[in-house]
C-alpha positions in Angstrom: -85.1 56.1 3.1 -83.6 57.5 6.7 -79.7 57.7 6.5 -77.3 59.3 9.1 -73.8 59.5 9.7 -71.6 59.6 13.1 -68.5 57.5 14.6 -68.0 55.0 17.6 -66.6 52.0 18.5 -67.5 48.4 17.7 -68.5 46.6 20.7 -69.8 43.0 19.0 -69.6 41.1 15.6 -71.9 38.2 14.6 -72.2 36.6 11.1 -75.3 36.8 9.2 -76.2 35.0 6.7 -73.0 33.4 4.2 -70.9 36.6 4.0 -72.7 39.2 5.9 -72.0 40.4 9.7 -74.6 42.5 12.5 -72.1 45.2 14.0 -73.1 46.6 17.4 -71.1 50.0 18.2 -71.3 52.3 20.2 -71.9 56.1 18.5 -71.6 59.7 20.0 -74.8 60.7 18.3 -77.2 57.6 18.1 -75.6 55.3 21.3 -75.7 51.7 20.4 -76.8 50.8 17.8 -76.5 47.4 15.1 -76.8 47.1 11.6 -75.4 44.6 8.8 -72.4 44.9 6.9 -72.6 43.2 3.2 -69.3 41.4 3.1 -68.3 41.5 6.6 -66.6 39.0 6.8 -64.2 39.3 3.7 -60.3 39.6 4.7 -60.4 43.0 3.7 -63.3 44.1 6.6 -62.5 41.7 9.3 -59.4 43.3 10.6 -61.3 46.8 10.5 -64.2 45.2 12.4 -63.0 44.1 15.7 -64.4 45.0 19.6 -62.9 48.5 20.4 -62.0 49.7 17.0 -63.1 53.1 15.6 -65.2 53.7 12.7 -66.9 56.0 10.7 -70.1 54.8 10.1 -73.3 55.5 7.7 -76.6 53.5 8.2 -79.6 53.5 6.3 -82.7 51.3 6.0 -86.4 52.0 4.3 -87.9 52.5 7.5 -86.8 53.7 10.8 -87.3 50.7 13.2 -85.5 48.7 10.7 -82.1 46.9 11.4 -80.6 48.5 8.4 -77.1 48.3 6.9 -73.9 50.0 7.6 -71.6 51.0 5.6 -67.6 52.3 7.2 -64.4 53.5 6.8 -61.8 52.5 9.8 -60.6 55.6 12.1 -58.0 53.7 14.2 -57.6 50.7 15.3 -56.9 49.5 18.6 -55.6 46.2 18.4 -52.2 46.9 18.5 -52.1 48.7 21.9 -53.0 45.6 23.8 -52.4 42.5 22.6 -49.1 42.5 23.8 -50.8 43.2 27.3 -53.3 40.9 28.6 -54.6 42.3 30.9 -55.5 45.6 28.9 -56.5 43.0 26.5 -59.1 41.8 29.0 -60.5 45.4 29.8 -60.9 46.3 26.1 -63.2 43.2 25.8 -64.9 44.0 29.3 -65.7 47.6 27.8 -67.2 46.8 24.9 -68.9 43.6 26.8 -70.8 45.8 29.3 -71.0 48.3 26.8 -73.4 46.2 24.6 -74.8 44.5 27.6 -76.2 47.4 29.7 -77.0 50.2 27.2 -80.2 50.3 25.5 -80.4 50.5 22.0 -80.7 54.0 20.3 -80.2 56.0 23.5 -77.4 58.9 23.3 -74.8 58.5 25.9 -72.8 61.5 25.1 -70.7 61.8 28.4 -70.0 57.6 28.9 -69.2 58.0 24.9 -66.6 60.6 25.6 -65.5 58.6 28.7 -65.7 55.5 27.2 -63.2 56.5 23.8 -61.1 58.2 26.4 -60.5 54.7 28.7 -59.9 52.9 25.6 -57.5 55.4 23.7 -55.4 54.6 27.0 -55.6 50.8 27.0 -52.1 49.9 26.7 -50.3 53.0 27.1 -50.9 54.7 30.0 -50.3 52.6 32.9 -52.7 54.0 35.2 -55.4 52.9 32.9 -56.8 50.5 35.9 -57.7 53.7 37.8 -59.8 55.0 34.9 -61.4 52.0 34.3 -62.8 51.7 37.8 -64.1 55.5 37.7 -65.1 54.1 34.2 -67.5 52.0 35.9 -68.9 54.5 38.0 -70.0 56.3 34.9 -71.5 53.5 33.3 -73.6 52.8 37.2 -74.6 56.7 36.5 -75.8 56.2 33.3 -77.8 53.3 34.1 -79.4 54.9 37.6 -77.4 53.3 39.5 -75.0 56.1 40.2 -73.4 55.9 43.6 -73.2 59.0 46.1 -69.7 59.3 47.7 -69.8 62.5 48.8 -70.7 62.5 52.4 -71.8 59.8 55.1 -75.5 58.7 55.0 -75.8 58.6 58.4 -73.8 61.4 59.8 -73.4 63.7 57.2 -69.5 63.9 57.8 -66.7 63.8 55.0 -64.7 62.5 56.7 -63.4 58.7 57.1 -65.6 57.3 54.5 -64.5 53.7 54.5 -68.0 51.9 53.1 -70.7 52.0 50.8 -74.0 50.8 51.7 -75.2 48.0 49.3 -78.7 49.0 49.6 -78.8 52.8 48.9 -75.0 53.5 46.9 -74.0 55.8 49.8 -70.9 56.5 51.4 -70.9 55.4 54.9 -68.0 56.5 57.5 -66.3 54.1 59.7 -68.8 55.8 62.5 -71.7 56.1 60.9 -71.6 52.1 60.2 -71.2 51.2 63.7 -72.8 47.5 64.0 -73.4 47.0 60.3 -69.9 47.6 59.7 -69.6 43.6 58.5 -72.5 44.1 56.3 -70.9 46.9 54.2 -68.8 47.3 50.9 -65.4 48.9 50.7 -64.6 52.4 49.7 -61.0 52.4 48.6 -59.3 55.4 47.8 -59.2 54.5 44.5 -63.0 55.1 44.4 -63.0 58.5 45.4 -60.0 59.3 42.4 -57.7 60.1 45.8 -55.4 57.3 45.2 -52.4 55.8 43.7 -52.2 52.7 41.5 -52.6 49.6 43.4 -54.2 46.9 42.2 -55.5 45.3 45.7 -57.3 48.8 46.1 -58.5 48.7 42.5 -59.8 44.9 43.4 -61.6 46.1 46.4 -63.3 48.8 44.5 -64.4 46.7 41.3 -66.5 44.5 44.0 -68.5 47.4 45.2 -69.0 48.6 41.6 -69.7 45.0 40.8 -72.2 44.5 43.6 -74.2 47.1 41.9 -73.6 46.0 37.9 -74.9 42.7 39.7 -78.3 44.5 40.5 -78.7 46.1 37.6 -78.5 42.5 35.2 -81.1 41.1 38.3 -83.5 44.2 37.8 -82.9 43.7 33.5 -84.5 39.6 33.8 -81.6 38.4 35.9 -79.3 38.6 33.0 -75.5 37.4 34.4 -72.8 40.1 34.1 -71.0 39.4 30.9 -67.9 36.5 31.4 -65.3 39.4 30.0 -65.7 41.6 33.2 -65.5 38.0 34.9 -61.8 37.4 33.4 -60.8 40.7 33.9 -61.4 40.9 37.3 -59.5 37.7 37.7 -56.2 39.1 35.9 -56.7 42.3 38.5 -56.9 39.3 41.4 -53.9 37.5 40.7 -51.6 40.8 40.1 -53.0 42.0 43.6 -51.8 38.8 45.0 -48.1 39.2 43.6 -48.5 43.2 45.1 -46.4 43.6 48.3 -48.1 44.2 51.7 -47.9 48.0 52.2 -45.9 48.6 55.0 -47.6 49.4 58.6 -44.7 50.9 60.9 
């Protein structure tokens, strides 16, 4: 019998068999990882058993490759942060949507964990969550070797006036140092770089460079699409950018 214990955050439900459900969550010890919950989907688990809520967890199964069952107690819940909020709604399902999508099975993530609890505890309360969520994403691009390096321009070596990032390589790029192939850049907004305040058309501009890359990353893993969640949130981020005022240019 192997048996361990740790704590994480479900990412996705799905019944199995008449009263039994596969849990995916997301551990500090053990990364992602499913197993079946006898009864899952009694009154009594369900509430305890929803995308983004904390449990303590112990699996155990005869052999180690196994699926093997969970058993948990609830740490927190939550649900009642955002679902008077939509749009943190929408980024609580787009986390634990990319979550299960990208990361491997069985693979310790310790610092997206700790990252990943952190963006979620916020969800709801602190308003600037849309800022941590975008450098959110550039942990998750790290994690998955896609990691982009904004630290100085990949042509000229400056550090200052980095305006792009080069779709290819992940590279800041200044506004000289992209010259002719300016057009054929993507945006490096403030809001990228942590150096900025709370604007959602920024926080737009930067989720389509860190999507560009999320894009490759489902084409290298069998041209799997980008789950719809990050889809929907992005949306909600569009439309609040829209009702933004024009910052001023004297």
């Amino acid at each position: 019998m192997v048996e361990w214990r740790d704590q994480g955050a479900v990412l996705a439900v799905r019944k199995y068999g008449e009263t039994s459900v596969i849990v995916d969550v997301f551990t500090e010890n053990h990364g992602r990882h499913a197993g079946v919950v006898r009864g899952g989907i009694s009154r009594k688990m369900t509430p305890h058993l929803q995308p983004g809520g904390q449990v303590s967890l112990t699996w155990k199964a005869r052999l180690e490759d196994q699926l093997g069952s969970f058993t948990f107690e609830p740490v927190k819940s939550r649900a009642a942060a955002v679902m008077g909020d939509p749009m943190a709604l929408s980024a609580l399902n787009s986390i634990t949507a990319m979550l299960a999508f990208a990361l491997p099975e069985r693979e310790a993530h310790g610092y997206l964990y700790v990252d990943s609890m952190s963006l979620l505890d916020k969800l709801g309360i602190d308003p600037n969550w849309p800022l941590d969520y975008l450098q959110w994403e550039l942990s998750l691009l790290e994690e998955l070797g896609f990691g982009l390096d904004l630290s100085s321009c990949a042509a000229t070596g400056t550090h200052d006036d980095l305006i792009y990032v080069s779709p290819k390589t992940g590279r800041a790029v200044s506004r000289i140092g992209a010259g002719d192939w300016a057009d054929r850049m993507l945006p490096l907004p403030q809001c990228l770089l942590g150096q900025a305040p709370l604007e959602y058309r920024e926080i737009a501009r930067g989720l389509l460079t860190t999507g560009h890359f999320l894009t490759r990353f489902a084409s290298e893993m069998g041209d799997k699409p980008v789950p719809v969640a990050r889809v929907r949130l992005l949306d909600r981020i569009a439309k609040t950018a829209a009702k933004e005022p024009l910052p001023f240019v004297g």
